[in-house]
C-alpha positions in Angstrom: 0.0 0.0 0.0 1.2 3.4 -1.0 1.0 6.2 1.8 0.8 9.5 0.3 1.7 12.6 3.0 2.7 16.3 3.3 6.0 17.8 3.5 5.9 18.0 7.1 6.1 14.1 7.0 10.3 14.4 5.5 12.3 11.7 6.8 9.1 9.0 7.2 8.1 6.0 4.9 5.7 8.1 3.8 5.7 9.2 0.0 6.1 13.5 0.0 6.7 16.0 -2.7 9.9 16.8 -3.8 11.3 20.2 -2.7 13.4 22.7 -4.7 17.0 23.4 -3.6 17.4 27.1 -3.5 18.8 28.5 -6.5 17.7 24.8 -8.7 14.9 23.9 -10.7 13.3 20.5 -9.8 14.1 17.8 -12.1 11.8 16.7 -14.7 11.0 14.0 -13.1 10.5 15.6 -9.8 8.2 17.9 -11.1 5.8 15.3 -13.1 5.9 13.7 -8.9 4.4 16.2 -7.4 2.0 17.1 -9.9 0.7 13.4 -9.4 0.9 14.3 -5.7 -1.3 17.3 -6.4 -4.1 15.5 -8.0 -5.1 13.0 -5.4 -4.5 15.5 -2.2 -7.2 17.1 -2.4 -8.9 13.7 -2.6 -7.7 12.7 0.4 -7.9 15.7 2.1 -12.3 15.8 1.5 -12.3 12.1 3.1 -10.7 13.1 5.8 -12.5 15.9 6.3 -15.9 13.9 6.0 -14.5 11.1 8.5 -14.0 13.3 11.0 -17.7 14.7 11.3 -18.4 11.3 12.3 -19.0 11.0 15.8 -16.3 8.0 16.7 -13.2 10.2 15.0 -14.2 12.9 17.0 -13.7 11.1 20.6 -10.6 9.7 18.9 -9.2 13.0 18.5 -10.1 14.0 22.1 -8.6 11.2 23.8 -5.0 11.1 21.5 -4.9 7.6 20.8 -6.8 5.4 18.5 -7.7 7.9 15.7 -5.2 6.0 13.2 -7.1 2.7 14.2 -10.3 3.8 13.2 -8.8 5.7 9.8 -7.2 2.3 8.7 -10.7 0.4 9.7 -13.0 3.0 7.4 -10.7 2.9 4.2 -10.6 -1.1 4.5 -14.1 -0.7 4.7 -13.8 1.4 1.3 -11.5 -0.6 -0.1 -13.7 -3.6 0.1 -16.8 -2.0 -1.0 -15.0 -0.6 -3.7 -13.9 -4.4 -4.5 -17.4 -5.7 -4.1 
C-alpha cells in the first residue's frame, strides 16, 4: 500500500513532494511527482475531512490515541466495497 503525505512528513516511509534546492529547478521528473501528488490530495484531504464529522473520530481525536485505528478500519471498509 502506498501512503501519500505532506512535507511536514520528511524523513518518514511516507511518500512526499519533492522540494526545490534554492537557486535549482526541480528535475523533470520531480516535477511530473508532485504534480501526481497534487491530483489526489485534495482527494484525500475531502475524506478526511468527511471522517471526522463522524462521531467516533471525534472522541478519537479528544482522547490522542486510537484515531489511526479507526482511519485504517474506514478505508478497509472502502476498499472492500469498492472491491465488491
Amino acid at each position: 500500500m502506498t501512503v501519500l503525505g505532506d512535507g511536514t512528513y520528511l524523513n518518514t516511509s511516507l511518500i512526499v513532494p519533492h522540494r526545490k534546492c534554492p537557486g535549482r529547478p526541480l528535475l523533470r521528473g520531480a516535477e511530473e511527482h508532485n504534480a501526481e501528488h497534487r491530483k489526489v490530495r485534495p482527494c484525500v484531504e475531502h475524506v478526511i475531512g468527511r471522517m471526522k464529522n463522524y462521531k467516533i473520530l471525534r472522541e478519537c481525536r479528544q482522547r490522542g490515541d486510537g484515531l489511526h485505528h479507526a482511519v485504517q478500519a474506514v478505508a478497509r471498509m472502502h476498499n472492500l466495497a469498492l472491491a465488491a
